[in-house]
C-alpha positions as CSV (number, residue, x, y, z in Angstrom):
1,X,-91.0,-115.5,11.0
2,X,-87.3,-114.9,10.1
3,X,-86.6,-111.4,8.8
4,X,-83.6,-110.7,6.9
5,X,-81.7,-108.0,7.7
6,X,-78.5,-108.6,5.6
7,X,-76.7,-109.0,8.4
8,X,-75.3,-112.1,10.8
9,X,-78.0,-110.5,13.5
10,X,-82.1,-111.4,13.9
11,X,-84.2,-108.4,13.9
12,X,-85.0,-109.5,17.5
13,X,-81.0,-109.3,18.0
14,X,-80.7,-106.0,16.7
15,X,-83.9,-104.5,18.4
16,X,-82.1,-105.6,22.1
17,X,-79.0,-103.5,21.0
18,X,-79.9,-100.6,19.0
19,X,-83.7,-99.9,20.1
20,X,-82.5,-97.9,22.9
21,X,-80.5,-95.5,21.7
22,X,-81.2,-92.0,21.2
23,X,-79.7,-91.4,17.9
24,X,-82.1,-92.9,14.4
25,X,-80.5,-95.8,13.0
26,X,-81.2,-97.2,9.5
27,X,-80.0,-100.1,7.5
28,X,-80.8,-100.4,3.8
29,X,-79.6,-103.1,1.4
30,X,-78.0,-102.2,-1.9
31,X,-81.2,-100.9,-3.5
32,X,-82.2,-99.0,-0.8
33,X,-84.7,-100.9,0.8
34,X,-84.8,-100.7,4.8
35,X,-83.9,-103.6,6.7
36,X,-84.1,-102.4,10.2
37,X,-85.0,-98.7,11.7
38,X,-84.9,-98.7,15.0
39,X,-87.4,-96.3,17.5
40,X,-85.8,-93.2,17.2
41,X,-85.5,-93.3,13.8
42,X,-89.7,-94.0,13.8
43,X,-90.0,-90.4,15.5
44,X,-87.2,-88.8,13.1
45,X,-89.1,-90.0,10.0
46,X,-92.4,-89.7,11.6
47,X,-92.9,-93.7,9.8
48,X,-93.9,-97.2,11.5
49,X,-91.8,-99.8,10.4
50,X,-92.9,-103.4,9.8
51,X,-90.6,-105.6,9.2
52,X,-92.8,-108.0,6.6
53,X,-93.1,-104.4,4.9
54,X,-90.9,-103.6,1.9
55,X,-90.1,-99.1,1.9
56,X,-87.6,-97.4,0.4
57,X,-85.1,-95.4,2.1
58,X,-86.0,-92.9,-0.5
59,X,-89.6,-92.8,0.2
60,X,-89.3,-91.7,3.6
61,X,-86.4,-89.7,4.2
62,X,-87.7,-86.7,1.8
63,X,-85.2,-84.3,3.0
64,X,-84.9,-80.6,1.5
65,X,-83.0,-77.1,2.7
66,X,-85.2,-75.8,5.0
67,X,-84.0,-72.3,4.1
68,X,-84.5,-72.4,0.2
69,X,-87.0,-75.0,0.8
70,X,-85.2,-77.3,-2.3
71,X,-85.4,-81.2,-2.6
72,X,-82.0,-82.7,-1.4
73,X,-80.5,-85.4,-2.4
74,X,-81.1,-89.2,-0.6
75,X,-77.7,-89.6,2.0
76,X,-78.4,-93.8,1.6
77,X,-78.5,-93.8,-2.2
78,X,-75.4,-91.7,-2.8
79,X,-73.4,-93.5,0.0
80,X,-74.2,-96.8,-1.8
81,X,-73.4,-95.3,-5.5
82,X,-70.2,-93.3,-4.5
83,X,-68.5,-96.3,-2.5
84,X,-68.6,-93.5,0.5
85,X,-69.6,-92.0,3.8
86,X,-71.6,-89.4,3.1
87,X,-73.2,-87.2,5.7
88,X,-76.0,-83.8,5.1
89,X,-75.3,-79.9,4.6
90,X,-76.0,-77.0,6.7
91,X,-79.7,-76.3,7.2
92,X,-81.2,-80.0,5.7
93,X,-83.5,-81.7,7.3
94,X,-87.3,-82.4,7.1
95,X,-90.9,-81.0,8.0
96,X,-93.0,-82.1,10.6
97,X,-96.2,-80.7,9.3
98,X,-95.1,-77.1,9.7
99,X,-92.1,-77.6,11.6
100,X,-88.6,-77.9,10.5
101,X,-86.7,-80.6,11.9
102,X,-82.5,-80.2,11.0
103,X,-81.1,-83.4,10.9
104,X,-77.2,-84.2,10.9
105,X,-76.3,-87.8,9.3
106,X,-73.7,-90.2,8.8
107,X,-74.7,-92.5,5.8
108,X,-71.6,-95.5,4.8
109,X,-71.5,-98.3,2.6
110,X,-72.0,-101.6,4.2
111,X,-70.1,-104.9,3.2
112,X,-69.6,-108.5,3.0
113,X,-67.3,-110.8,3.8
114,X,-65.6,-110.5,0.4
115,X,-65.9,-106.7,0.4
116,X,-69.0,-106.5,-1.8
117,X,-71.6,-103.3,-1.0
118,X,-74.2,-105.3,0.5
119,X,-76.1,-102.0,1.6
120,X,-75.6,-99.1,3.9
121,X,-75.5,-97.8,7.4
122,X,-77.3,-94.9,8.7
123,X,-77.5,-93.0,11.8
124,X,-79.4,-89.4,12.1
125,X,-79.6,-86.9,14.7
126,X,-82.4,-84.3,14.9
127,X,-80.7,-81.2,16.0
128,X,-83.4,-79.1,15.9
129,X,-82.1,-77.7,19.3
130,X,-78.6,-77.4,17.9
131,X,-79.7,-75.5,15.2
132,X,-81.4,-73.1,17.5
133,X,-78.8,-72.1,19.7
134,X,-76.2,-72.1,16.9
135,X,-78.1,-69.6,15.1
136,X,-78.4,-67.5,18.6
137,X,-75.2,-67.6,18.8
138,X,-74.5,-66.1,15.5
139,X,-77.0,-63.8,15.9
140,X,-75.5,-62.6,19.3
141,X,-71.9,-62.4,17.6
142,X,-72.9,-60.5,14.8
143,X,-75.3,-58.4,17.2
144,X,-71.6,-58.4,19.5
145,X,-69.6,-57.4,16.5
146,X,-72.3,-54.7,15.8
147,X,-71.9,-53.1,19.1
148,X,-68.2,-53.2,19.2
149,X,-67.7,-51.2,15.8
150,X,-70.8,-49.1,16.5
151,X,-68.9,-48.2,20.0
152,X,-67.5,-44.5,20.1
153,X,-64.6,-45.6,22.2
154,X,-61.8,-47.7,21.2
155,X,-61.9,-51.4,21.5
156,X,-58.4,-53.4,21.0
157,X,-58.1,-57.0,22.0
158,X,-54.5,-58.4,22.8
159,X,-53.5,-61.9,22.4
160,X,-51.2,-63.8,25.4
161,X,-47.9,-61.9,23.8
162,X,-49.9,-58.4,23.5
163,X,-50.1,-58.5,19.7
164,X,-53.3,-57.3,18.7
165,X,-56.4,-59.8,17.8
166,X,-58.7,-57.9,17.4
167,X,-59.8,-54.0,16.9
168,X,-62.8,-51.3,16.3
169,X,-62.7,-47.9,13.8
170,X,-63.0,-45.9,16.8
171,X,-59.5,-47.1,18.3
172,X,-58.1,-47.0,14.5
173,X,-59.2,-43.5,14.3
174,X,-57.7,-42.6,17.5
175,X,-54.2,-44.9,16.6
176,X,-54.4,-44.6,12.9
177,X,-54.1,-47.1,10.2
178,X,-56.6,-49.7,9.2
179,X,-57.5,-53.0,10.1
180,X,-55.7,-54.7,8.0
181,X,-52.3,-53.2,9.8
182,X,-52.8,-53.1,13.1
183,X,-53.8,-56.9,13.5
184,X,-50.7,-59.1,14.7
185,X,-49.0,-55.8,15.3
186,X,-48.0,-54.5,18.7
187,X,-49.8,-51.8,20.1
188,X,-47.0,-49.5,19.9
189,X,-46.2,-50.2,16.7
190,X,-49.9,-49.2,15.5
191,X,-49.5,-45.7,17.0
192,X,-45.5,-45.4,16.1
193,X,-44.7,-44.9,20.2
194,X,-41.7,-42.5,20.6
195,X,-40.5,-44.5,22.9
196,X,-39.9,-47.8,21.3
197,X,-38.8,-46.2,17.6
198,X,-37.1,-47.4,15.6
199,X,-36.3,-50.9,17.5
200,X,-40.2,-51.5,18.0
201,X,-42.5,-52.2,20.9
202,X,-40.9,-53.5,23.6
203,X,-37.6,-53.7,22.4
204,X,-36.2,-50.4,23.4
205,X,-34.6,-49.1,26.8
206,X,-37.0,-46.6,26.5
207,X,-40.0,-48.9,27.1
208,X,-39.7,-50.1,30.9
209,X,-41.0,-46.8,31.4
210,X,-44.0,-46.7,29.4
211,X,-46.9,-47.2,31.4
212,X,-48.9,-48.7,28.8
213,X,-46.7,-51.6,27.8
214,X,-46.2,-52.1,31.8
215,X,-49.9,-52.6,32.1
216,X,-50.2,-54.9,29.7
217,X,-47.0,-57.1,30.4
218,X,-48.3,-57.5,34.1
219,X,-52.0,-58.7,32.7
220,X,-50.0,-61.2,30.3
221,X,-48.5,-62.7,33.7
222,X,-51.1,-62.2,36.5
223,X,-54.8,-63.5,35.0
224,X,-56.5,-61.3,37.6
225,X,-54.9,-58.4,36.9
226,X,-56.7,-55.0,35.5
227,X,-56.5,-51.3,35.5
228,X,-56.9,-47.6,35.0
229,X,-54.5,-45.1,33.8
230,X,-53.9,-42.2,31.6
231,X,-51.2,-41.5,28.3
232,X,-50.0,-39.8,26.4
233,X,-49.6,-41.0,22.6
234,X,-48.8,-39.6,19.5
235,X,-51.5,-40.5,16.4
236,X,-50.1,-40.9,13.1
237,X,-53.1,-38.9,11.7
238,X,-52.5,-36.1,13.0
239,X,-48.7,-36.4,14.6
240,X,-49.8,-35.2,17.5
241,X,-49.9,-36.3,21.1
242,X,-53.3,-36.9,22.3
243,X,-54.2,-38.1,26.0
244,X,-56.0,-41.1,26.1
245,X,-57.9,-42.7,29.2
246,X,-57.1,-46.8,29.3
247,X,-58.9,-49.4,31.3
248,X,-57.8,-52.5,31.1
249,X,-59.2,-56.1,31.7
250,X,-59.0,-59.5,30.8
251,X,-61.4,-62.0,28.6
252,X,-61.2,-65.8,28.3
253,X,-62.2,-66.9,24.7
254,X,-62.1,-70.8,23.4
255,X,-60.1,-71.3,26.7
256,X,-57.2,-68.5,25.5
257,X,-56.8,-65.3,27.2
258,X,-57.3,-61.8,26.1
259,X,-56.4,-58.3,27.2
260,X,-59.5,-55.8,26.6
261,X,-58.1,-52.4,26.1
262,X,-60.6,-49.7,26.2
263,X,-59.6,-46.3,25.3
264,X,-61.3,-42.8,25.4
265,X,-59.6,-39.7,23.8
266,X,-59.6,-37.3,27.2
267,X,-57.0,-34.7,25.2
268,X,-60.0,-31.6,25.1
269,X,-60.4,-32.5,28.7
270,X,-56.7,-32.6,29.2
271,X,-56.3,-28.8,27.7
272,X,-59.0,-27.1,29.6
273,X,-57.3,-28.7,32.5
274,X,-54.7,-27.0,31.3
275,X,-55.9,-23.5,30.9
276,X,-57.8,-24.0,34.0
277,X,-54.7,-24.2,36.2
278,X,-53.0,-21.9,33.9
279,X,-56.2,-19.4,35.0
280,X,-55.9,-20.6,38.5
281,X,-52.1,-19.7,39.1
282,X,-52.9,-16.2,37.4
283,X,-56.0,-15.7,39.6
284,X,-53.8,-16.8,42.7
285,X,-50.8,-14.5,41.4
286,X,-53.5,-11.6,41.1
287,X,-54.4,-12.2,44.2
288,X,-51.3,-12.5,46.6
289,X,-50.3,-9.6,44.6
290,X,-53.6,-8.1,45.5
291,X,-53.3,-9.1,49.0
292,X,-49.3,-7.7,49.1
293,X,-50.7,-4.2,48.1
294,X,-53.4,-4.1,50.7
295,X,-51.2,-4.9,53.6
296,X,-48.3,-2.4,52.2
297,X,-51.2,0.3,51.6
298,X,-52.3,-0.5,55.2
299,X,-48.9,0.1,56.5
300,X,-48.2,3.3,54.9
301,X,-51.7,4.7,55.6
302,X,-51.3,3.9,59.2
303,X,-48.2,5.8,59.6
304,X,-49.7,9.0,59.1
305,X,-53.1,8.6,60.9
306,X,-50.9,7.8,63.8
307,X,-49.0,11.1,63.4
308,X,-52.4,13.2,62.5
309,X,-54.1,11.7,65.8
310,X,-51.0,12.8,67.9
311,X,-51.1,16.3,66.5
312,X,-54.2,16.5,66.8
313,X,-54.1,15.5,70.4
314,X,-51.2,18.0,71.1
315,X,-53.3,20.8,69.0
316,X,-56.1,20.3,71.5
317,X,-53.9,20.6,74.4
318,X,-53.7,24.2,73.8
319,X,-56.2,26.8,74.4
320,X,-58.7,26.6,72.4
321,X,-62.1,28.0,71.7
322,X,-65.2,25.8,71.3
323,X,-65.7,25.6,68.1
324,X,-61.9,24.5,67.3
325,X,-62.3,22.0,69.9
326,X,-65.5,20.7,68.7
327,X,-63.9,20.5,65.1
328,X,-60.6,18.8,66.4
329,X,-62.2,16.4,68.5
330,X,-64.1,15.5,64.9
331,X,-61.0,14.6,63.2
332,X,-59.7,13.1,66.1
333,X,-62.8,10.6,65.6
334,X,-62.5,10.5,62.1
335,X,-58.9,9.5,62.0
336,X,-59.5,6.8,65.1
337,X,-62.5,5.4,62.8
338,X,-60.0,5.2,59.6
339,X,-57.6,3.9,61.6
340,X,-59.4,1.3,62.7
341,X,-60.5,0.6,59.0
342,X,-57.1,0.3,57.5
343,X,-56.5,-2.5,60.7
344,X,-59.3,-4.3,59.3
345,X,-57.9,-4.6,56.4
346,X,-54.6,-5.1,57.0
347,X,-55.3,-8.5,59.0
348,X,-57.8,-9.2,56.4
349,X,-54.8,-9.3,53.9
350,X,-52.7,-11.2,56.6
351,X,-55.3,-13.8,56.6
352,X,-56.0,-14.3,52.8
353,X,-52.4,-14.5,52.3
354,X,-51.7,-17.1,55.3
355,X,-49.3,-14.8,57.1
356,X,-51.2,-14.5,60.2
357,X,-49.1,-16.2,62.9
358,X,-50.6,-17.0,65.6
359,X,-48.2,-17.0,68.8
360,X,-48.1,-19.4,72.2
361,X,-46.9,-18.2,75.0
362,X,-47.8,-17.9,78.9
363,X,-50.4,-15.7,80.1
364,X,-52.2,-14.3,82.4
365,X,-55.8,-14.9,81.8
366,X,-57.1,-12.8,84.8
367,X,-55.4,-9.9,83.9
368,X,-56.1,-10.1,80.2
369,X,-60.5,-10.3,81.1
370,X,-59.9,-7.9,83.8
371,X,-58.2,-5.3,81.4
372,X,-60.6,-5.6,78.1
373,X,-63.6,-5.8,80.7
374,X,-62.5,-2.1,82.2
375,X,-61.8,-0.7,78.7
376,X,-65.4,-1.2,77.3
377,X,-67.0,-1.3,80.3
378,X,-66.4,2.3,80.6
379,X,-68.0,2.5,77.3
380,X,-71.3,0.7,78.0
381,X,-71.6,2.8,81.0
382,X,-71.4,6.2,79.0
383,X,-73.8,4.5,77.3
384,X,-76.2,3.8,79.8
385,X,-75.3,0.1,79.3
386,X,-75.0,-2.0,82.3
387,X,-72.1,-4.2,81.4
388,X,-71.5,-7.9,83.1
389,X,-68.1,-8.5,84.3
390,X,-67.0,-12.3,84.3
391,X,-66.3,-14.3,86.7
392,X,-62.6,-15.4,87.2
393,X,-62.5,-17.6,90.5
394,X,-63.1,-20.7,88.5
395,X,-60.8,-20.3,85.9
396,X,-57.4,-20.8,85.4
397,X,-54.9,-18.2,85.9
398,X,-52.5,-18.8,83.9
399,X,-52.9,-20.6,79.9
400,X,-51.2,-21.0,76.9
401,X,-52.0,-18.7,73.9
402,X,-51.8,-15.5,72.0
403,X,-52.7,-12.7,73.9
404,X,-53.1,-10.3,71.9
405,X,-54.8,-12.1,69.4
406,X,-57.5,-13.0,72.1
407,X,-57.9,-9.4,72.9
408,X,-58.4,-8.8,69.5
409,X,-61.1,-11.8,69.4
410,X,-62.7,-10.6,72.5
411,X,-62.4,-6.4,71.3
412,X,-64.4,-7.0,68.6
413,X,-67.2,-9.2,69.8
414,X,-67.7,-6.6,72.2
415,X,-66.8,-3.5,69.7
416,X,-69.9,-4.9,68.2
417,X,-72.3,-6.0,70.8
418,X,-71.7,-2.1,72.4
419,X,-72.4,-0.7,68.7
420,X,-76.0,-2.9,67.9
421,X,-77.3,-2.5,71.6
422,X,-79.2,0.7,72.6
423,X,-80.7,-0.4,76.2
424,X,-80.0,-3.6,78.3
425,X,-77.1,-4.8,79.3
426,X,-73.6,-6.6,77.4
427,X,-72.0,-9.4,79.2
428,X,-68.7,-10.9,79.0
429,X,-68.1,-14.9,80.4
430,X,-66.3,-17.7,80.7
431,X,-66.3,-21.0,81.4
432,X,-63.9,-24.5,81.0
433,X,-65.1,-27.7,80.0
434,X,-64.7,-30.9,78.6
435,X,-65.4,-32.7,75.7
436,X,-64.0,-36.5,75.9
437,X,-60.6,-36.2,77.4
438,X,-60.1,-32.6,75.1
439,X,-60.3,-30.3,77.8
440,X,-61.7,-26.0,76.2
441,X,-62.2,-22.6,77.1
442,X,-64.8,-21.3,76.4
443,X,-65.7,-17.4,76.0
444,X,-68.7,-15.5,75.3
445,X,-70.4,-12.2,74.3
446,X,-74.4,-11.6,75.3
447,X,-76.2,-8.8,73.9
448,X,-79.6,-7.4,74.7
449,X,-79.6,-5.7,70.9
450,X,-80.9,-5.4,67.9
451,X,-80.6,-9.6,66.8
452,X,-80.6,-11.4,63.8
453,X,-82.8,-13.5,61.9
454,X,-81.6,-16.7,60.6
455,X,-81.1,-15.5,56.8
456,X,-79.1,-12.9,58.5
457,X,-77.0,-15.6,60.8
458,X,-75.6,-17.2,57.6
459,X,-74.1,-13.5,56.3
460,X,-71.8,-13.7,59.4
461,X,-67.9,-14.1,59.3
462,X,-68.0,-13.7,55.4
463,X,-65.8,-10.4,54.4
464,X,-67.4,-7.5,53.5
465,X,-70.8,-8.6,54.5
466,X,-73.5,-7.2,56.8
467,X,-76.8,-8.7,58.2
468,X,-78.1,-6.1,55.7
469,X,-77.1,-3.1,53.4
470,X,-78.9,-0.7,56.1
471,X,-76.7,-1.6,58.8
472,X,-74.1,0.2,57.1
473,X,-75.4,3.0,57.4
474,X,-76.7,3.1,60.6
475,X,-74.0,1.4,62.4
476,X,-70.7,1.7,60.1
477,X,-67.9,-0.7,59.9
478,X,-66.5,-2.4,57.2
479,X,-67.4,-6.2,57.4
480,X,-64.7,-7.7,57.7
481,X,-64.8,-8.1,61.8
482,X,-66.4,-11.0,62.5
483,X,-65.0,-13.1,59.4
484,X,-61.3,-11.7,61.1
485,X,-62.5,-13.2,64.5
486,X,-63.6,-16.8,63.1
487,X,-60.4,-17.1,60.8
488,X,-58.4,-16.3,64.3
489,X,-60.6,-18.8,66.3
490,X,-59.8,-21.0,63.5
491,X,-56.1,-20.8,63.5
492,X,-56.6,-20.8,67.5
493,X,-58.6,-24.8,66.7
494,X,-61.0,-23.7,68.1
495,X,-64.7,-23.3,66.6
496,X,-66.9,-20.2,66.9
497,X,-71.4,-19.9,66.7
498,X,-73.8,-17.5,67.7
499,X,-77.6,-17.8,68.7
500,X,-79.4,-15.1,67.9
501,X,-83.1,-13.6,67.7
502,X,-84.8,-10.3,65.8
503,X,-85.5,-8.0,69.1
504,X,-84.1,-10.4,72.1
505,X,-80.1,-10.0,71.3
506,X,-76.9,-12.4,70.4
507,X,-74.9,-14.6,72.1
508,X,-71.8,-15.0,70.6
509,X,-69.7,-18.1,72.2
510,X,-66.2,-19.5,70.7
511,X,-64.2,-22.1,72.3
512,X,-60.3,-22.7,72.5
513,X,-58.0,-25.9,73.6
514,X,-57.6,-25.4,76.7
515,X,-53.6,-25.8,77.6
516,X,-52.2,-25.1,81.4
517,X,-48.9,-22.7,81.9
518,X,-47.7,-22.0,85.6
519,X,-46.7,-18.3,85.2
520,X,-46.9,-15.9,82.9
521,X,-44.6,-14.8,80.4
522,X,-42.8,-10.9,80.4
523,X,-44.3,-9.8,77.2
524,X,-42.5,-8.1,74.9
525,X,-45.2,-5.5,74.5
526,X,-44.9,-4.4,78.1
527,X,-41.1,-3.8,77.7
528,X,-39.8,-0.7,76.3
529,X,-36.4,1.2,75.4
530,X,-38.0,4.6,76.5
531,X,-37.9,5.9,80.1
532,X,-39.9,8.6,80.7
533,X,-38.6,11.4,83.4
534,X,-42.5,13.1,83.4
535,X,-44.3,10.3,84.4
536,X,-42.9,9.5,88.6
537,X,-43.8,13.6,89.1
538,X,-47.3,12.7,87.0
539,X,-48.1,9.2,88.8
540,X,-49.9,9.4,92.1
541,X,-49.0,6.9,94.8
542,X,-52.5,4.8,94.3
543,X,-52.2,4.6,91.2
544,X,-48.6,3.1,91.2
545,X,-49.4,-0.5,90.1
546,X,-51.7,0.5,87.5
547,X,-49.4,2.7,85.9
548,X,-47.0,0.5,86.1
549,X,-48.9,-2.2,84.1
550,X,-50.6,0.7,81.7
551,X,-47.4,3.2,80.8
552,X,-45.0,0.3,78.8
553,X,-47.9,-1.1,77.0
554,X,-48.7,3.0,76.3
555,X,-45.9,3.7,74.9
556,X,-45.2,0.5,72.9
557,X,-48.6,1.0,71.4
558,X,-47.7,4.1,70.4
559,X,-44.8,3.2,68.5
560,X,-46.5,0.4,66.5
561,X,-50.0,1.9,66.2
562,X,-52.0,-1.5,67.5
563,X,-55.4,-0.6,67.6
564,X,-55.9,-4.2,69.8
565,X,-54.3,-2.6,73.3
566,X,-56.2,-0.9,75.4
567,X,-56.0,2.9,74.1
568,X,-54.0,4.9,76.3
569,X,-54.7,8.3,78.1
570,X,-53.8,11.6,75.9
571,X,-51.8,13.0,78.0
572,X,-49.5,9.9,77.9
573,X,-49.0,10.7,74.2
574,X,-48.3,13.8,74.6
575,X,-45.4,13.3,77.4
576,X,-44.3,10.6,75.1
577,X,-43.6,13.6,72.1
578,X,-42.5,15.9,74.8
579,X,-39.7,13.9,75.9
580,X,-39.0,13.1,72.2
581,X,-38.9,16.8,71.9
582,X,-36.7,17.4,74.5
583,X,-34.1,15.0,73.9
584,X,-33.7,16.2,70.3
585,X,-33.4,20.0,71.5
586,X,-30.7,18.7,73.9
């Protein structure tokens, strides 16, 4: 049977072309009757159409707004009444039962050959799906424009020529002015930059050196380019300079670039910065002058315990009975112990200000152990101490260092072990070795004392610290030793520990670089201006090398009052003031 479709096609011919396809399509003659509807448009309408049936466009296309749920108008009908396409509204569509279905739709007039409406063609698209993600993305932009306003830190977008597209309240609060101003405008202009006033952003000489505008010319011509830095503006709220932190990257949007400008106000941070330093230089300034008045105080203290211990020596030169003597030699140990005190402090304040200089020169190693090993070796012996010597046949003679900064190293180690050991033995060593091509010297102290515990290991080389508050009292001393021998050993670089346990004694150990010298050096502590006409009728002839070595380095150390040279005898003092004496009588 011959269906006709108002057109020059069968319904067989149309079926071949148009059943396929994925879109609905619909033809209706001029009173709306369907002609042909092809598969898709079956499942759109949710219909069967027979071509020996007679339906009405109208019948089954009952489309409404699915929102407000209103009856909408037949497409077909008004295409064919108007003389014109006509297509659907946001949000119409059908119901499947209880399921929306949003349909788009292209309905036109459809004609003869001498231009009379002979019907109308239809095609619909379910775009359910569409729909869906359309109003996801809505819902994200407005969810993304929520989050951007509702940010506490500035948001400004820039366009490809740096004019702003787009901006939050937070970064017009910082900037000032209001939305409506600061879109289009450069972001100079939105914060009135000093710089670019009155020519505008980018426009003055002043503005190849504003960091911000450099930032943001360079993302305008490199796409991969972002960064970090910190300015300075001035807000037109306040007319103030505030310090903002920017960070800056790059967004693509509808294929157009964009420069993200995030900014967070960092001015409160900026001003306790500020008085931070401002507090820190004081502190520092306090303190050099702190430090300045300790070593001046140390120096003039000196002077006169070095005087009072001469007299005193001299005044028990003469006869005396035992009482006096008794009382004298009190002083005398009084004034040594003060003496050694203010020294304490007075490198202490050499260290904290950094004008501890630490000297390299040639010297003799041998000599140096043999000398500091005799001096408190006689000291553990009146102490009933036996007291190891070290061994020098397998070290070097001669090295490269400060002497008498080692003796002082060495002095007190051994100032101390002699103080905290009441039986045993002390022993002084040392060894070379090698650690990768690095090649060290290494020295060490070994106690049989008192010890430490751990908690009390971790008080050591701090100033003004003890292992605890009763060893002040026991033992004396102000602290400040052992933190005096690590700061050396550090300025030596070299590295200093110590293994110790309650009851079984220290070992102290510190370690030097190691550097070779062929001879030693003259130094010039052992060379003095005096000569002194009492000492060849005073020197016996065994003890003419000795004395020779000892009687410079006497009389230097008398004249400088270094408590780190060996201490010489009294009556080398005292010929010292009597030739002083004699020459100014003469």
């Amino acid at each position: 049977m011959h269906v006709d479709t108002g057109t020059p096609f069968s319904y067989g011919d149309l079926e071949s072309v148009l059943g396929g396809l994925g879109d609905g399509f619909v033809l209706t003659n001029v009173q709306g009757v369907v002609t042909y509807m092809n598969k898709a448009a079956e499942q759109i309408f949710e219909c069967r159409y027979e071509p020996e049936t007679e339906i009405l466009f109208a019948d089954i296309c009952r489309l409404i707004n699915l929102e407000t749920k209103e009856r909408y108008f037949c497409p077909v009908a008004k295409a064919i009444r108007e003389n014109r396409t006509v297509g659907l509204s946001k949000n119409i569509g059908i119901m499947h039962g209880e399921l929306p279905v949003y349909l788009s739709a292209t309905c036109s007039p459809r004609y003869n050959r001498e231009g009379s409406i002979i019907g109308s063609t239809s095609v619909f698209r379910d775009i359910t799906r569409l729909h869906g993600l359309a109003r996801k993305m809505e819902s994200d932009q407005y969810y993304m424009r929520s989050v951007f306003e509702a940010a506490k830190i500035g948001i400004c977008s820039l366009g490809i020529r740096g004019e702003i597209v787009e901006v939050n309240e937070a970064a017009l609060e910082t900037l000032g002015g209001t939305y409506n101003d600061a879109l289009g405008q450069q972001l100079g202009d939105v914060f009135k930059c000093v710089n670019c006033m009155p020519y505008g952003c980018g426009r003055s000489d002043k503005c190849k050196f504003c960091i911000i505008r450099n930032n943001i010319e360079a993302a305008v011509l490199d796409d991969g380019f972002s960064a970090e830095f910190v300015a300075a503006v001035i807000s037109r709220v306040t007319e103030e300079p505030i310090w903002l932190q920017f960070f800056l990257t790059q967004v693509w949007k509808e294929n157009e670039k964009q420069i993200v400008l995030t900014m967070i106000d960092i001015s409160k941070r900026k001003q306790r910065e500020k008085e931070l330093t401002e507090a820190r230089r004081m502190a520092e300034a306090a303190n050099n002058t702190k430090t300045q008045f300790l070593a001046n105080m140390s120096h003039e203290i000196r002077t006169p315990i070095n005087g009072m211990t001469g007299m005193i020596n001299l005044t028990l030169r003469s006869p005396l009975n035992e009482e006096q003597r008794s009382n004298l030699q009190a002083a005398k140990q009084c004034s040594e112990d003060l003496l050694k005190i203010i020294n304490d402090i007075l490198d202490y304040a050499k260290l904290e200000s950094g004008k501890m200089v630490i000297e390299k020169i040639d010297l003799d190693l041998h000599v140096l152990l043999k000398r500091v090993s005799a001096l408190h070796g006689q000291v553990a012996a009146g102490k009933g101490l036996e007291f190891v010597y070290p061994d020098c046949s397998n070290l070097p003679q001669f090295i490269q260092g400060d002497p008498l900064r080692l003796r002082q190293i060495l002095h007190n180690l051994l100032n101390n072990a002699l103080k905290f050991t009441a039986k045993g033995s002390i022993m002084l060593g040392s060894r070379t070795f090698k650690r990768g091509i690095k090649s060290l010297l290494e020295f060490y102290v070994e106690d049989t004392g008192i010890g430490m515990t751990t908690e009390a290991q971790e008080k050591l080389f701090k100033p003004f610290s003890q292992v605890d508050g009763s060893t002040t009292r026991r033992f004396g001393g102000t602290g400040l030793g052992l933190m005096i021998v690590k700061e050396l050993v550090t300025a030596m670089d070299g590295e200093i520990h110590v293994v110790s346990k309650p009851g079984a004694g220290s070992r102290f150990t510190f370690s030097i670089p190691l550097v070779l010298a062929d001879k030693a050096d003259t130094e010039l502590k052992d060379q003095s201006v005096f000569v002194n006409p009492y000492w060849e009728r005073r020197r016996k002839p065994d003890e003419e090398h000795e004395a020779g070595d000892m009687w410079p380095k006497t009389l230097q150390a008398a004249a400088d009052g270094d408590e780190n040279d060996d201490k010489p005898p009294d009556d080398d003092i005292l010929d010292l003031l009597k030739y002083c004496e004699d020459k100014l009588n003469s």
